[in-house]
C-alpha positions in Angstrom: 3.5 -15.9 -6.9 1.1 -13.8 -9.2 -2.1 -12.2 -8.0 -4.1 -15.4 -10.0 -2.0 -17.8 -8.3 -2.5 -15.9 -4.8 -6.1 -16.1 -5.1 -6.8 -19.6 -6.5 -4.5 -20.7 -3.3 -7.0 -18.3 -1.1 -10.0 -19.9 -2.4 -8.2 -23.3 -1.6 -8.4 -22.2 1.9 -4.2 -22.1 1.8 -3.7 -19.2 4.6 -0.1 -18.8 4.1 -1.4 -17.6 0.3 -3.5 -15.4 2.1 -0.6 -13.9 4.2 1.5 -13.1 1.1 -1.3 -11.4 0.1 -1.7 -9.6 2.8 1.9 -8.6 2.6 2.0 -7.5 -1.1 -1.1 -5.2 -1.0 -1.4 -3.7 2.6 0.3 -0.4 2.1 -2.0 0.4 -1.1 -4.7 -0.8 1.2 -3.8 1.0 4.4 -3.1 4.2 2.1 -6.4 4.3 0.7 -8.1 4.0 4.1 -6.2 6.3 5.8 -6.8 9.0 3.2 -10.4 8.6 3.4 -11.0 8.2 7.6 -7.9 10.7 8.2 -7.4 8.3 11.5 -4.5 5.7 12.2 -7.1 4.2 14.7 -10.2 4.0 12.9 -7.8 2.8 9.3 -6.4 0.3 11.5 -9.9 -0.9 12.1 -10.9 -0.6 9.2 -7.8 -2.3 7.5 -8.8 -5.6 9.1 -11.8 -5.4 8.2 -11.2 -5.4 4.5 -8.9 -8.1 4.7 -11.5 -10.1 6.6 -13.9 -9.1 3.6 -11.7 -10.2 1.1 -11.1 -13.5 2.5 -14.8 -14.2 3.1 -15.7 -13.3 -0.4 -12.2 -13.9 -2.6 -14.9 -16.3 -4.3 -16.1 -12.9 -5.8 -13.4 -11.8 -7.7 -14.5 -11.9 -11.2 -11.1 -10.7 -12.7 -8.0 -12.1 -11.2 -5.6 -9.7 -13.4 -7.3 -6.5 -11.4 -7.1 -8.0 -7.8 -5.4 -4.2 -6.6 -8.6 -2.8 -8.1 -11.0 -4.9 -6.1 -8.9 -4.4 -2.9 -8.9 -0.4 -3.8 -12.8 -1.0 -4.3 -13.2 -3.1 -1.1 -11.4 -0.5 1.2 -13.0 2.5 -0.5 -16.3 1.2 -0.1 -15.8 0.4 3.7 -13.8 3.6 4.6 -17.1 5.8 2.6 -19.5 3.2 4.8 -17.6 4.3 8.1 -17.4 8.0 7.4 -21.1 7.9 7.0 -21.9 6.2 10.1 -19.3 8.4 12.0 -19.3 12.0 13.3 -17.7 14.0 10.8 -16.1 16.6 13.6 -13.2 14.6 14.2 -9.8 15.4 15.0 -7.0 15.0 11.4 -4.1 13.4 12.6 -2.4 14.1 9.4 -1.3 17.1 11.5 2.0 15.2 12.1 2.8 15.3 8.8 3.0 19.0 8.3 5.8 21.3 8.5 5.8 23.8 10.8 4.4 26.3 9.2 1.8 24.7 8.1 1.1 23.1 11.6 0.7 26.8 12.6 -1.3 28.0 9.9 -3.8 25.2 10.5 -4.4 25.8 14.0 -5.5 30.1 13.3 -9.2 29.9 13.6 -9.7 30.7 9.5 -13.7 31.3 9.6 -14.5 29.1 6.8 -12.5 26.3 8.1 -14.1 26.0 11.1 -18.2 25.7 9.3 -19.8 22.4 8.7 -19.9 23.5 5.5 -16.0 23.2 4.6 -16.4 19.7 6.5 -18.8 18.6 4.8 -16.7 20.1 1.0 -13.7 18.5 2.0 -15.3 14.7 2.3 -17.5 15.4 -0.7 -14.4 16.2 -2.3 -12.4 13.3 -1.0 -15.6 11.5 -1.9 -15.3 12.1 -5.7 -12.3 11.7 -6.1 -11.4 8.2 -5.1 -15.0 7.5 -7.5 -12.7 9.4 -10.0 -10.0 6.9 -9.2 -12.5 3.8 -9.4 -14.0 5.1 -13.1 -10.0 5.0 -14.5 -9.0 2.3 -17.3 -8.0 -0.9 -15.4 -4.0 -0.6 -16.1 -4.3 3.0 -14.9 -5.7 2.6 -12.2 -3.4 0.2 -10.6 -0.3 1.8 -11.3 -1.7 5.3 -10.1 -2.5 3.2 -7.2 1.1 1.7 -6.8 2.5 5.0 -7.6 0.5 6.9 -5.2 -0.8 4.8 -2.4 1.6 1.9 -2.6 4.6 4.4 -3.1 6.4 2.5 -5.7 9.3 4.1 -7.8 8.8 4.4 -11.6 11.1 1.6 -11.9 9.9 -0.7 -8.9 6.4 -0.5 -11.5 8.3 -1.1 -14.6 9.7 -4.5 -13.0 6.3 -5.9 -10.8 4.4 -5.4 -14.2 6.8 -5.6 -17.2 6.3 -2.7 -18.6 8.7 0.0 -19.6 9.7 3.2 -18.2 7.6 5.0 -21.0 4.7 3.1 -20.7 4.6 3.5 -16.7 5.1 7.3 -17.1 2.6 7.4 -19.5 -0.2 5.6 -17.4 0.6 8.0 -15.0 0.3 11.4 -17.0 -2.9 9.5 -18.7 -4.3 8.8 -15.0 -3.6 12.0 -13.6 -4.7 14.0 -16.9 -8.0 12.0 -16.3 -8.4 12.7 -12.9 -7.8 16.4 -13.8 -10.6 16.4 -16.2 -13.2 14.6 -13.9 -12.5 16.8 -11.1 -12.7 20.3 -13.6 -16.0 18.5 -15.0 -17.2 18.1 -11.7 -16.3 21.2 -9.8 -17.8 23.7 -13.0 -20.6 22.0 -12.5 -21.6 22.2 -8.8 -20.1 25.9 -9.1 -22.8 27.2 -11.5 
């Protein structure tokens, strides 16, 4: 079943439609939260609540074809909402994720790491670029997203959207060249 199909079921009120997609979508969706809140509790919070705002307003979706994009949109927009209602000192449980040495490393008192300052950096950086991310060219966008978030192979994207392995690489080095240029853009210019 397509993402038009998926949808038109939803707004049928068919839940098992709403399940599959559910299914199809919740790593991209849980990937994108998690890389914004930097908590498995709060993301698993805040991953039910975007799939309680997608079913409330599915009616919304003006382009079927770019349902990942919405979803991307509806999980950014909620994880940005929570971060500025929360207390940015919080604890990163990406720390389970690091090697060793970079467990280590992270726990030495560095002085700048430890200022509001960096904090404050770090989620204006995270900030900008998931809005870098939003800004890409629609068919871009969603297989950066299904590369990156959703962790699909070159080839797993090739078969979901019918394209070929050059065409998928190629949206890729397109996204990421993008993304490259935004940030640059964006960095030289709070810099001077």
């Amino acid at each position: 079943m397509n993402d038009r199909q998926l949808i038109e079921k939803i707004l049928a009120h068919n839940d098992q439609a709403f399940s599959i997609l559910v299914e199809k979508h919740k790593k991209m969706v849980y990937a994108t939260i998690f890389r914004i809140v930097r908590n498995k509790s709060d993301a698993e919070d805040l991953f039910q609540e975007v799939f309680l705002k997608v079913y409330s307003s599915a009616y919304q979706l003006r382009n079927q074809e770019d349902l990942s994009g919405w979803l991307f949109k509806i999980a950014y927009n909620k994880s940005i909402s929570f971060l500025r209602k929360k207390n940015p000192a919080k604890a990163n449980p990406e720390e389970a994720k690091k090697s060793p040495l970079q467990m280590v490393l992270s726990h030495i008192n560095y002085a700048e790491k430890e200022t509001q300052d960096w904090k404050m950096e770090q989620d204006e950086a995270r900030v900008m670029l998931f809005s870098a991310i939003d800004r890409l060219p629609e068919m871009q966008k969603k297989v950066l997203l299904m590369h990156k978030f959703e962790e699909y192979s070159h080839n797993e994207i090739c078969l979901k959207l019918n394209l070929s392995q050059a065409a998928v690489e190629s949206l890729i080095y397109r996204a990421m060249f993008s993304l490259r240029k935004f940030c640059h853009a964006h960095f030289t210019k709070h810099l001077k």
